[in-house]
C-alpha positions in Angstrom: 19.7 -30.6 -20.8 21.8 -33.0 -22.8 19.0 -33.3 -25.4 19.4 -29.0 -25.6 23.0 -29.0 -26.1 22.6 -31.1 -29.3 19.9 -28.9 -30.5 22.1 -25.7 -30.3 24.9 -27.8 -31.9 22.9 -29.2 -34.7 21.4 -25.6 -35.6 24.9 -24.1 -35.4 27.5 -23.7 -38.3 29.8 -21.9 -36.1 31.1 -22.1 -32.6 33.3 -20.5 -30.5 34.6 -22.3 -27.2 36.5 -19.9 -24.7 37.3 -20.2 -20.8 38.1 -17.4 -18.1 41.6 -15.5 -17.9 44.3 -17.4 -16.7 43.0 -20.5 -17.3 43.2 -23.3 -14.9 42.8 -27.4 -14.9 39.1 -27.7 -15.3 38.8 -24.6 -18.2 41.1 -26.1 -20.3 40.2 -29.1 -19.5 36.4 -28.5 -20.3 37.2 -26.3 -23.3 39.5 -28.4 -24.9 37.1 -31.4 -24.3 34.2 -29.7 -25.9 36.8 -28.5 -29.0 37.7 -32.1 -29.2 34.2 -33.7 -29.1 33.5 -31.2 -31.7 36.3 -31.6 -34.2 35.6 -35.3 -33.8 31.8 -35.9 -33.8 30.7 -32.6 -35.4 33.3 -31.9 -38.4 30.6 -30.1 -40.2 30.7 -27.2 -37.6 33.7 -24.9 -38.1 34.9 -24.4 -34.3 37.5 -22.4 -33.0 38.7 -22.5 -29.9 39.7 -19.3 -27.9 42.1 -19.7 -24.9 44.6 -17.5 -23.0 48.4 -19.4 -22.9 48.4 -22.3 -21.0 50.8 -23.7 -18.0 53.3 -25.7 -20.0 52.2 -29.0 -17.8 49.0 -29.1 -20.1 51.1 -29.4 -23.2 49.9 -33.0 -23.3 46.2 -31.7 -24.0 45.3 -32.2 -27.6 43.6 -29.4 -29.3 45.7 -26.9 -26.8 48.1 -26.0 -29.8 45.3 -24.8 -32.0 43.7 -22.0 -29.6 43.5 -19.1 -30.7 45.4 -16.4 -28.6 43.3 -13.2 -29.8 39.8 -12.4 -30.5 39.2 -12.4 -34.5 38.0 -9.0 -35.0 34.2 -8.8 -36.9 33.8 -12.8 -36.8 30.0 -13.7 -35.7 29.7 -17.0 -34.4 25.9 -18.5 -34.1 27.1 -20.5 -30.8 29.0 -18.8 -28.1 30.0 -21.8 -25.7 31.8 -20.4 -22.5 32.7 -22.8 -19.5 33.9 -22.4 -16.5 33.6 -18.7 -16.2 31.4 -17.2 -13.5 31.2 -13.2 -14.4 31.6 -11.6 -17.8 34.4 -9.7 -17.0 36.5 -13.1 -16.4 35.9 -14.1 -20.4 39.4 -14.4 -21.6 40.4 -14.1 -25.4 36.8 -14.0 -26.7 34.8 -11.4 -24.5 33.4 -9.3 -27.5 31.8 -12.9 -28.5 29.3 -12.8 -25.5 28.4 -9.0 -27.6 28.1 -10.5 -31.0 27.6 -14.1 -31.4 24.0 -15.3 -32.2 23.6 -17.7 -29.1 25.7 -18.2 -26.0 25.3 -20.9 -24.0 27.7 -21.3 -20.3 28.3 -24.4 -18.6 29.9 -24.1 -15.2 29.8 -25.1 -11.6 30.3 -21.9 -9.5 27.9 -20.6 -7.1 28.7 -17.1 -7.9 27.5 -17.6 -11.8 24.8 -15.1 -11.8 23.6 -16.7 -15.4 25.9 -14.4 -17.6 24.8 -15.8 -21.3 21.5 -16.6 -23.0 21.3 -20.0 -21.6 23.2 -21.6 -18.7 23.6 -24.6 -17.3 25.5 -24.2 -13.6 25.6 -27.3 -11.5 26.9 -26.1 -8.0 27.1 -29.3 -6.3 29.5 -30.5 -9.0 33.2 -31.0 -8.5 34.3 -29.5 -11.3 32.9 -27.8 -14.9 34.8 -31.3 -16.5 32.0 -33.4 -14.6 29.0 -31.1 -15.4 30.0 -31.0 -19.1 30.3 -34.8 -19.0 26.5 -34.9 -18.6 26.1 -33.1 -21.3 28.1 -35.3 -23.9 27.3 -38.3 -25.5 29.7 -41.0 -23.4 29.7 -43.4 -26.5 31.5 -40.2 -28.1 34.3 -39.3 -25.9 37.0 -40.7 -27.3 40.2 -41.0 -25.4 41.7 -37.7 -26.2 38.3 -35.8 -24.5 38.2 -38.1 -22.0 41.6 -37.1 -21.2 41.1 -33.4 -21.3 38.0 -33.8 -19.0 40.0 -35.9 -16.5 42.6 -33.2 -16.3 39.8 -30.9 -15.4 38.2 -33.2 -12.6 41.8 -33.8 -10.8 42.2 -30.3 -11.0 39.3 -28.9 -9.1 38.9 -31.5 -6.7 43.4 -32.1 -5.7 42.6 -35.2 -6.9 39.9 -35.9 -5.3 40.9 -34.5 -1.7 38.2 -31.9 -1.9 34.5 -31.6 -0.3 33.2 -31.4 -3.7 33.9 -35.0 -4.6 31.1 -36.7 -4.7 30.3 -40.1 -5.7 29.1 -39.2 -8.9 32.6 -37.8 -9.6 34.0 -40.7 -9.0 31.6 -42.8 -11.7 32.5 -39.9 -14.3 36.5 -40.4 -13.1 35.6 -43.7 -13.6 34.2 -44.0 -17.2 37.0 -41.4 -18.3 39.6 -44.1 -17.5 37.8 -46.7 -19.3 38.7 -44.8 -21.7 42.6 -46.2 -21.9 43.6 -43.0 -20.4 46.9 -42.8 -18.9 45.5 -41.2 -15.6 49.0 -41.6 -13.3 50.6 -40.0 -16.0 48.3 -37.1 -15.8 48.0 -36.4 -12.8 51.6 -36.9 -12.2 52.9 -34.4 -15.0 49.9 -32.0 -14.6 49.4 -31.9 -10.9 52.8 -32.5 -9.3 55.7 -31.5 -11.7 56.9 -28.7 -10.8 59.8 -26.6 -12.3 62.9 -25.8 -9.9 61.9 -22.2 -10.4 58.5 -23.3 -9.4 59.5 -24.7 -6.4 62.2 -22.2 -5.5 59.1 -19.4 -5.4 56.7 -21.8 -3.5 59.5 -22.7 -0.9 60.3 -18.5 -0.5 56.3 -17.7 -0.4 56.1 -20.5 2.1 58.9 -20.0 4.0 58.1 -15.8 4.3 54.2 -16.2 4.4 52.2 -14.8 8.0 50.2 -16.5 10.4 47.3 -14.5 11.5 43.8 -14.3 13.2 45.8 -16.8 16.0 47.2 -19.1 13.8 43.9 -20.1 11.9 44.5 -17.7 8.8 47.6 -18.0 7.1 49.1 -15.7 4.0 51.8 -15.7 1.3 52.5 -13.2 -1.1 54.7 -12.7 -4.2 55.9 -9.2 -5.8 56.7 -8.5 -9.7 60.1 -7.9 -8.5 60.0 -11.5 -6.9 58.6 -12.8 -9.7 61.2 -11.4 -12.6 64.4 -12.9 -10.3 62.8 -16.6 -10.5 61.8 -16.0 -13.8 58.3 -16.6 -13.2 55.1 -15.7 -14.4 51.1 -15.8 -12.7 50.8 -19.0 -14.4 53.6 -20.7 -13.1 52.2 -19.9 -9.4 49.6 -22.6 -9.5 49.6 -25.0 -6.2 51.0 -22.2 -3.8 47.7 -21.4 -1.9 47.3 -25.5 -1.3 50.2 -26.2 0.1 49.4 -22.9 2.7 46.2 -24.5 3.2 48.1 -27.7 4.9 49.4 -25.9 7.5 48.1 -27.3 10.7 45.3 -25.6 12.2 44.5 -23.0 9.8 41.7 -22.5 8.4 41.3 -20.1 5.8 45.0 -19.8 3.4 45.3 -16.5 1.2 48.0 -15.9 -1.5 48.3 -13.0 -3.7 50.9 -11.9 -6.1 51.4 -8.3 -8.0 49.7 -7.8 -11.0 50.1 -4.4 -11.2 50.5 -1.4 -10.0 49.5 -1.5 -6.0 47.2 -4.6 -8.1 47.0 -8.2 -6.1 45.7 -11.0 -7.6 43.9 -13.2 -4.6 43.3 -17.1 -4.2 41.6 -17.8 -0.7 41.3 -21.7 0.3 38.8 -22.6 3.0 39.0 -26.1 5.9 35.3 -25.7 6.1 33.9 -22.7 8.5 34.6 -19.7 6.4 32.8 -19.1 2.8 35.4 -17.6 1.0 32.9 -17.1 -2.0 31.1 -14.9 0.0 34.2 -12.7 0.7 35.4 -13.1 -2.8 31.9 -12.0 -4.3 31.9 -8.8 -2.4 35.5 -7.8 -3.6 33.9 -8.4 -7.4 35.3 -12.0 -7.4 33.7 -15.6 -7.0 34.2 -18.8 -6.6 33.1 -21.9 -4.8 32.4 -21.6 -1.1 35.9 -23.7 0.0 37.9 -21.7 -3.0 37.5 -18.7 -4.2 39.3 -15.3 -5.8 39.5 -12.4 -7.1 41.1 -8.4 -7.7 42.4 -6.2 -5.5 43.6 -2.6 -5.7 45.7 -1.5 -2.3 49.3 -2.1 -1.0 49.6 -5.9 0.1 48.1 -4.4 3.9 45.2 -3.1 2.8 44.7 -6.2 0.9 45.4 -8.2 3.6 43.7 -5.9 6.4 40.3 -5.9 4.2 40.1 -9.7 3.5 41.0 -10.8 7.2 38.3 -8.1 8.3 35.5 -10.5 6.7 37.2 -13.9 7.5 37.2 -12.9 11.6 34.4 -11.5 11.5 32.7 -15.4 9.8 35.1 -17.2 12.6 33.5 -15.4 15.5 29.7 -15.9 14.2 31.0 -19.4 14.5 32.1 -19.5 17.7 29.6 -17.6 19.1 27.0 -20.1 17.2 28.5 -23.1 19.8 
């Protein structure tokens, strides 16, 4: 597969690189690696990089400052390169590219991808959409600045390396990132733990209102626009919320939403092990892995609630009823 990457790059004059709406760690981290190994090892190929505003942690990402913010209208690209994005209606910026460019090829990691371009290369068992991507790339070509973009992406989807998903493999790819000269304290200090005091002040309220349910083994937090405009705080700055619910002792499935819209709930469900939250997730038109997964819901925050919890008890008894 690494051989067929560099065929579609050496037949292409133009790319376009683009993630999934609200980009997290591992998209920017995967499409700012690829714009980087681009602009650095295939100058020849005019590449333009297509990405939704990121959290300002990532402001340390090269490459991030030159994305562009809004879909250039009549441009046809002959290489569509999406990563990180598991249905077509989660393409950020560049959606109409997956319509008009030549070629698409998607590299991810979820096992909700149903295969939404040409040609896809999904890797399931990876941690992360950095790692998979790595495999694909010439290692005596990543130069500091990718490697540091694709390390970013790695600490992001495994919580730095907490999660089930870590496998050794990750840690060889972790490994020859760093070798790299990366400063890899640094990032995951400023990317993964910094948190503004308006940050904070929201986690600390979601925490401290959140609901334990299903007894005691599910446990939710929620955040209103209203909420949102007194901290002065946007989706992006909610990042880390669901993680910290998923701590609490003997819970096993954590769910946080906040208002989008209109009786609108964005969801992020976080899973100990027993329930597949991709499962749930999937059937609400979202995906995700089978220990984190999302999506949209219409509803007041009680039917939101009522419908995901419905699914989630209903996984918990088939496995108590399995022993």
């Amino acid at each position: 597969m690494k051989n067929r990457l560099e065929t579609l790059l050496q037949r292409a004059e133009t790319v376009a690189i683009a993630g999934h709406q609200r980009p997290d760690g591992d998209c920017l981290g995967s499409c700012t690696g690829m714009y980087l190994y681009l602009k650095e090892n295939y100058p020849q190929i005019q590449t333009d990089l297509y990405l939704e505003e990121a959290e300002d942690v990532f402001s340390y990402m090269q490459g991030l400052d030159q994305a562009k913010r809004e879909w250039t209208e009549g441009k046809v690209y002959d290489l569509l390169l999406l990563f990180d994005v598991s249905s077509t209606d989660r393409i950020g910026v560049a959606g109409k590219a997956l319509e008009t460019a030549k070629y698409s090829f998607c590299v991810d990691h979820h096992i909700t991808n149903p295969g939404i371009a040409k040609e896809n290369h999904v890797v399931p068992q990876a941690s992360s959409t950095c790692e998979v991507l790595y495999g694909l790339l010439d290692d005596e070509k990543i130069t500091k600045s990718t490697a540091e973009a694709l390390y970013t992406g790695i600490i992001h989807d495994t919580g730095v390396f907490q999660y089930s998903g870590t496998s050794a493999r990750t840690m060889e790819v972790a490994g020859s990132l760093m070798e790299t000269g990366i400063d890899f304290t640094k990032i995951i200090k400023d990317s993964f733990y910094t948190k503004s005091y308006a940050q904070n002040q929201i986690m600390g309220r979601t925490i401290m209102e959140s609901i334990m349910l299903l007894q005691g083994k599910c446990i939710v937090g929620y955040v209103r626009q209203k909420d949102m405009k007194f901290y002065g705080v946007t989706g992006k700055d909610l990042g880390g919320i669901v993680n910290q619910l998923q701590n609490t002792k003997g819970v096993e499935v954590a769910i946080f939403l906040y208002e989008t819209g209109v009786q609108e709930y964005k969801v992020s469900m976080r899973s100990n092990g027993i329930v597949n939250v991709a499962k749930i997730a999937a059937y609400f038109g979202g995906g995700g892995h089978v220990l984190a997964a999302g999506c949209t819901m219409q509803g007041s925050v009680y039917d939101v609630v009522n419908s995901l919890t419905y699914d989630i008890e209903k996984q918990l008894q088939e496995y108590e009823n399995a022993d």
